[in-house]
DRENVOLO-917454 format. One record per residue (C-alpha): x, y, z. Coordinates in steps of 0.02 Angstrom, whole numbers, padded with zeros to 5 digits, always signed. Layout:
N
XYZ ...
END
This chain:
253
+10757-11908-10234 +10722-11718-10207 +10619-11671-10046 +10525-11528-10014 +10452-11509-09856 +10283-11401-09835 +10385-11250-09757 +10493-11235-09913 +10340-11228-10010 +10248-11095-09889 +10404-10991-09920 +10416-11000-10101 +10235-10978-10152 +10158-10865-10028 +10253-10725-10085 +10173-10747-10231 +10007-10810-10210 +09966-10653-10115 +09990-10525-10228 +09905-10622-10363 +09753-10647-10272 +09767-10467-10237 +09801-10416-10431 +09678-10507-10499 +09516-10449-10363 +09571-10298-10426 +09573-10329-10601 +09394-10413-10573 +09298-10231-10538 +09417-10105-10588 +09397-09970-10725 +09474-10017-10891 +09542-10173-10808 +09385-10256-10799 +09309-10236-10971 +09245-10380-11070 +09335-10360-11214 +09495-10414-11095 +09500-10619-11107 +09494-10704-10930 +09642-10790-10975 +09742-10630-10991 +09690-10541-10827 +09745-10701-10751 +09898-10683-10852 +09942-10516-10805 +09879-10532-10619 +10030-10671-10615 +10137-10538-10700 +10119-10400-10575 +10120-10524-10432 +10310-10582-10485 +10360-10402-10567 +10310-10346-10375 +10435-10458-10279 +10574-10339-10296 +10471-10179-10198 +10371-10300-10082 +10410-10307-09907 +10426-10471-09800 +10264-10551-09771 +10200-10651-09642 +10207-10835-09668 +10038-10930-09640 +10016-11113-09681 +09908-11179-09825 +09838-11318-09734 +09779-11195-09558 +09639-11091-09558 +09703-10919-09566 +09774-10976-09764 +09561-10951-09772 +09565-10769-09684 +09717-10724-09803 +09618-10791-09938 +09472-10668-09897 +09588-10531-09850 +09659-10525-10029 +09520-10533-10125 +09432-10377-09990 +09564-10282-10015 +09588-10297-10203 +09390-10260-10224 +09408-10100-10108 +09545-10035-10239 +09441-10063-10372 +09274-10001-10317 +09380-09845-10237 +09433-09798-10434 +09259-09870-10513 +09182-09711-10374 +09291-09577-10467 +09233-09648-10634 +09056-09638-10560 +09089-09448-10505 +09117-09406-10663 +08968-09494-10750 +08861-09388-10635 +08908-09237-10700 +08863-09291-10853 +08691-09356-10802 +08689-09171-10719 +08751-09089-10869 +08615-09174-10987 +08472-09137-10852 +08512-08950-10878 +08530-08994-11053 +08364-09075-11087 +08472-09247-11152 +08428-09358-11022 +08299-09441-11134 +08441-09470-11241 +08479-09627-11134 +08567-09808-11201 +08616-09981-11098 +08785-09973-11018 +08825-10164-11022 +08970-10115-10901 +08852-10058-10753 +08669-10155-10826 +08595-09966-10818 +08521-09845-10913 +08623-09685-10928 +08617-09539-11034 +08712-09494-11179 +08791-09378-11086 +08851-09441-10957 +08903-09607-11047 +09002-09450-11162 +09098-09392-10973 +09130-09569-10946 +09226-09616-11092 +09325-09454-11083 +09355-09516-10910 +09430-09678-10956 +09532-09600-11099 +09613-09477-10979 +09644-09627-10844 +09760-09697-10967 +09829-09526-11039 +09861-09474-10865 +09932-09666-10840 +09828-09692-10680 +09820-09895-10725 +09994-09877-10674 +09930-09784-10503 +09821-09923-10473 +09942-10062-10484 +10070-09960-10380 +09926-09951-10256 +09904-10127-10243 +10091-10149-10222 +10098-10003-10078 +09923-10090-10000 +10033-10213-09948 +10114-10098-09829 +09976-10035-09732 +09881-10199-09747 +10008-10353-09742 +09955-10528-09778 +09904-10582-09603 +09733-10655-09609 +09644-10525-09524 +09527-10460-09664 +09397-10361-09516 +09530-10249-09472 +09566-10214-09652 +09399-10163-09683 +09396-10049-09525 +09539-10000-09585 +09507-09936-09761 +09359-09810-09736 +09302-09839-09905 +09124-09753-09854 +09207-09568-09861 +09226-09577-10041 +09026-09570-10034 +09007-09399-10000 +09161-09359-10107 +09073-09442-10245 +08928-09318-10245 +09025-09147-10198 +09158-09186-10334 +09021-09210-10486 +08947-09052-10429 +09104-08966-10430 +09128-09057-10608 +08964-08990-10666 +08927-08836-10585 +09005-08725-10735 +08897-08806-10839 +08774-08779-10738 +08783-08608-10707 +08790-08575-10881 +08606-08647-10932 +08553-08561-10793 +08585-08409-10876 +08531-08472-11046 +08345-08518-10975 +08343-08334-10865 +08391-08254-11028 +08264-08370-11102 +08105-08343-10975 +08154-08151-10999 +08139-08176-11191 +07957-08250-11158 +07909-08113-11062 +07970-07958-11150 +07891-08038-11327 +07757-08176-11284 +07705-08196-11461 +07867-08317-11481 +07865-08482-11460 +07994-08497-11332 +07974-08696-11343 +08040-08704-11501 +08182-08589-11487 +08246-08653-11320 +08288-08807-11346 +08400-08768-11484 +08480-08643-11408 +08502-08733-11242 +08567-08872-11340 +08689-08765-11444 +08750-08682-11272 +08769-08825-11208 +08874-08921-11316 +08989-08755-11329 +08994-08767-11150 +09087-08935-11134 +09169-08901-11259 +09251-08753-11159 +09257-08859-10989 +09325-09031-11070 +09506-08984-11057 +09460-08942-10866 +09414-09126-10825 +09574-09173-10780 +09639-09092-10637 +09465-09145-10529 +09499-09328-10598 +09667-09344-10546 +09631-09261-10373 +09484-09389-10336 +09591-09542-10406 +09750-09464-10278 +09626-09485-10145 +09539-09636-10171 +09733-09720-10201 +09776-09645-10023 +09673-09745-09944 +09758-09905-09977 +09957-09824-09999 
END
C-alpha cells in the first residue's frame, strides 16, 4: 500500500497552490480578465493553467504546512497580492476613462451618460468611448500577457512566506493615486486645449456680432471639433497607456 506522508504532499502542492491562488485574485478584479461574459469555471481553469505553465520560471518557495497557521497568512498573502495587481492595471484603465469624462465635460457630452455594469456607475459616453479603446489596445499591445508575467515576477519580490503586512508595506499601491489624475490630464489636455480655443473663438463671435445666437451654433461646432479632435489624438493613446501599465507592473516585478 502506497504512503504519502504530509511533507510529500506540502512539497508537491504548494508549488502550485500558490500561484493559483495568486492567478485567480488576479483574475477576480482585473481588466478584461474579470468580465462577466468569462464563465467562473474558466478563470478557475486558466488560473490552474498559469499556476502549472509557471513552474518552469518560478523560484523555490518556502515550504509552510497546511495544517499550521501561517498556511492562513499565505492564504491571505496570495489573494493581497493578486488584488494589488489587478486594481494596479484596473487604475490605468481608470486614467484613461477620466480623460474621457474630461474630454466630454469640454465637450458638453457628459449628459450623454449610460450604466457601466462593470463599475455599477454612471459614466459618460465618452469616457465609456476612451475605455473601450483602452481595453482594445491592452490586448493589441498584449499587456494580458504583462500582467500574467507580473504575477509570475511578484513572486520574486514577494515570496510565499505568510507575511501578507509586509507585502502591503511593501507594494506602495497609493502612488498610483496621484499618477492616476496627472496621467488623464496629460491624456486630455490636447483636447482640452483645443475647445478652449473653440469657445474663445466662440465668446469672440458673440461679441463682434451679438445678433447670433451663439447657443445654437456652439454646440454644433464644439461638438464637430470635438469629435475631429479625438479623432486626431486616438492614435496618441497608446504610448501614455503603456507607460502607466509599465509602472503600475513595476511595482510588483
Amino acid at each position: 500500500m502506497i504512503s504519502l506522508s504530509e511533507a510529500q504532499l506540502v512539497a508537491w502542492i504548494a508549488p502550485l497552490l500558490w500561484p493559483f491562488l495568486r492567478v485567480l485574485a488576479l483574475f477576480s478584479v482585473a481588466p478584461v480578465f474579470s468580465m462577466r461574459a468569462i464563465p467562473m469555471r474558466v478563470k478557475i481553469g486558466l488560473a490552474f493553467f498559469v499556476a502549472l505553465c509557471a513552474q518552469a520560471v518560478l523560484a523555490e518557495q518556502p515550504r509552510i504546512d497546511f495544517t499550521g497557521p501561517a498556511a492562513l497568512g499565505a492564504i491571505v498573502q496570495q489573494l493581497t497580492v493578486g488584488l494589488a495587481i489587478g486594481f494596479a492595471v484596473r487604475l490605468v484603465f481608470a486614467a484613461v476613462e477620466l480623460a474621457g469624462e474630461v474630454v466630454g465635460l469640454q465637450m458638453g457630452l457628459n449628459f450623454a451618460s449610460f450604466f457601466d455594469p462593470t463599475s455599477n456607475a454612471q459614466t459618460s459616453a465618452v469616457g465609456q468611448f476612451f475605455g473601450h479603446m483602452a481595453t482594445l489596445l491592452f490586448i493589441v499591445i498584449n499587456g494580458h500577457l504583462l500582467v500574467l508575467m507580473a504575477v509570475v515576477k511578484s513572486f520574486e519580490r514577494f515570496p510565499a512566506d505568510g507575511s501578507f503586512l509586509q507585502a502591503l508595506a511593501t507594494m506602495q499601491v497609493t502612488q498610483l493615486g496621484a499618477a492616476v489624475f496627472s496621467s488623464a490630464l496629460w491624456i486630455a489636455l490636447p483636447m482640452v486645449a483645443l475647445l478652449l480655443f473653440v469657445n474663445l473663438a466662440m465668446g469672440i463671435i458673440s461679441r463682434v456680432a451679438p445678433q447670433m445666437n451663439i447657443f445654437a451654433v456652439g454646440f454644433p461646432v464644439t461638438l464637430s471639433v470635438g469629435l475631429l479632435g479625438i479623432a486626431a489624438t486616438l492614435p496618441m493613446l497608446e504610448q501614455p497607456l503603456l507607460a502607466l501599465l509599465q509602472r503600475a507592473l513595476d511595482l510588483f516585478g
